[in-house]
C-alpha positions as CSV (number, residue, x, y, z in Angstrom):
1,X,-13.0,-24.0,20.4
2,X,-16.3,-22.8,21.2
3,X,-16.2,-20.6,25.1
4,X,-18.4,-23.5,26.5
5,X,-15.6,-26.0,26.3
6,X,-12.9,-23.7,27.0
7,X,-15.5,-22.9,30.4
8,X,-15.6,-26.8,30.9
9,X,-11.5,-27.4,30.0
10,X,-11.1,-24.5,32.4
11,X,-12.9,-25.3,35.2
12,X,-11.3,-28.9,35.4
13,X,-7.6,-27.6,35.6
14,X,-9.0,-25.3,38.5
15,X,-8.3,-28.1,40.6
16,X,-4.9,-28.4,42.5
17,X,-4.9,-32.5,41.9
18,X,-6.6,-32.4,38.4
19,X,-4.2,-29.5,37.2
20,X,-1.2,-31.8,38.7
21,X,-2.1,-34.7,37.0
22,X,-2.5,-33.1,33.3
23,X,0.5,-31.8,34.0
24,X,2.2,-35.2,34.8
25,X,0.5,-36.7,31.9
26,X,1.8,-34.0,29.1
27,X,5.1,-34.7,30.5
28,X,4.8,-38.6,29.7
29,X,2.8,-38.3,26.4
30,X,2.8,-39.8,23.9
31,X,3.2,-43.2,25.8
32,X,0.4,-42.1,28.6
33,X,0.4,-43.9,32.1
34,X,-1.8,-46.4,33.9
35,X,-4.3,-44.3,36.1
36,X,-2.5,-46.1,39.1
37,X,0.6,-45.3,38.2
38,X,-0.7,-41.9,38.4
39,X,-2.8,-42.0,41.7
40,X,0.9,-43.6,43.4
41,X,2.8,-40.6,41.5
42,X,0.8,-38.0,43.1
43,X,-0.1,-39.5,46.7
44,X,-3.9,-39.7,46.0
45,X,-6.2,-42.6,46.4
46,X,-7.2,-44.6,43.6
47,X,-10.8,-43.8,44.0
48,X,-10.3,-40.1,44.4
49,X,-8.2,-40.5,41.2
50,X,-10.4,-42.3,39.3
51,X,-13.2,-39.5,40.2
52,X,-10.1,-36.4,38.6
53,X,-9.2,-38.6,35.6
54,X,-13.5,-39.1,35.0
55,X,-13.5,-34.8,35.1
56,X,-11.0,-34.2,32.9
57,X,-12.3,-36.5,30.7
58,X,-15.4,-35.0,30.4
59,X,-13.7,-31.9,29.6
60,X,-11.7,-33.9,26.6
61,X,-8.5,-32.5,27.9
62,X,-7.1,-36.8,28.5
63,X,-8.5,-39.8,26.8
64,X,-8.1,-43.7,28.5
65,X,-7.6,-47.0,26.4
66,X,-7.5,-49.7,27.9
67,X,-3.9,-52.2,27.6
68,X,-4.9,-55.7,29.0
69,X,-5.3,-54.9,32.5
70,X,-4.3,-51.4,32.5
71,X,-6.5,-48.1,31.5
72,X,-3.6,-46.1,30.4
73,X,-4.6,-42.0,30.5
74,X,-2.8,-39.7,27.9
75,X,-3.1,-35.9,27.6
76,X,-5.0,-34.8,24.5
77,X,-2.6,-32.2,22.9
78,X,-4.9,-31.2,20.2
79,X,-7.2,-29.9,22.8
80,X,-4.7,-28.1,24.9
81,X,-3.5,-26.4,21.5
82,X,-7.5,-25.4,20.8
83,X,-7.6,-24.3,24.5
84,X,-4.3,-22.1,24.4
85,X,-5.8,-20.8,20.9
86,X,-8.8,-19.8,21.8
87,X,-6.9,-17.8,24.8
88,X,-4.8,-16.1,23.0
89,X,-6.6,-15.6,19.7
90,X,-7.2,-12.2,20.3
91,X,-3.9,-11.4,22.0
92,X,-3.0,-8.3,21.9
93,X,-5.2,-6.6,19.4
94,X,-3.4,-8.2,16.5
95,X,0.0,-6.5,17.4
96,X,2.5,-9.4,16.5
97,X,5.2,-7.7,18.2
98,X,3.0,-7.5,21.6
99,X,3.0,-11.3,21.2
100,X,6.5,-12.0,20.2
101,X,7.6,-12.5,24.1
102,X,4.7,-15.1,24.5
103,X,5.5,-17.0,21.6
104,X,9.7,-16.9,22.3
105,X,8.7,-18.5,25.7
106,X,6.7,-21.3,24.0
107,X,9.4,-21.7,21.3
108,X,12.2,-23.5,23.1
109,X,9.9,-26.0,24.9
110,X,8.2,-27.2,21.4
111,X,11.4,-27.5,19.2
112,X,11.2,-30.8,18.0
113,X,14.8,-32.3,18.5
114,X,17.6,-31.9,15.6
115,X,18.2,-35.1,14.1
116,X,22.6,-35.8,14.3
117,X,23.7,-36.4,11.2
């Protein structure tokens, strides 16, 4: 990820509502949820919701398709890996063991699920 888009990716999460909605929309990928849905979720205004979802678009951190009547929003994962990357790409002046308490914390959260048998 080149620092310009990191800046851009960045500067749309600095946003209390923004920040709150790509975190709601992480939580319901990979099915994604119609921008209303999202505006009644969080207590804001369509409009002012439609003006969030347009910045963080711009910043590719969600994409939008539209289902029949419905623009459904999803949050672009590859991106937020390429932004978390290019944060700690450098951690720690290459000292895995520095980094072994980041990535333990990360760990249990991105386990896929164990298939029963």
């Amino acid at each position: 990820m080149e620092q310009e888009n990191a800046i851009l990716a960045l500067a749309a999460l600095a946003q209390s509502t923004r920040l709150d909605t790509f975190r709601l929309l992480i939580r319901h990928e990979p099915e994604g949820m119609p921008a209303g849905e999202i505006a009644r979720a969080l207590a804001v205004p369509q409009n002012t919701m439609s003006a969030h979802l347009n910045i963080l678009a711009r910043a590719g951190l969600v994409s939008s398709e539209r289902r029949s009547r419905l623009i459904v929003y999803r949050a672009d994962t590859s991106r937020l890996r390429d932004l978390m990357l290019f944060l700690i790409k450098d951690c720690c002046g290459g000292d895995a063991n520095l980094c072994a308490p980041l990535i333990a914390e990360l760990n249990p959260c991105c386990l896929p699920e164990k298939v029963s048998s």
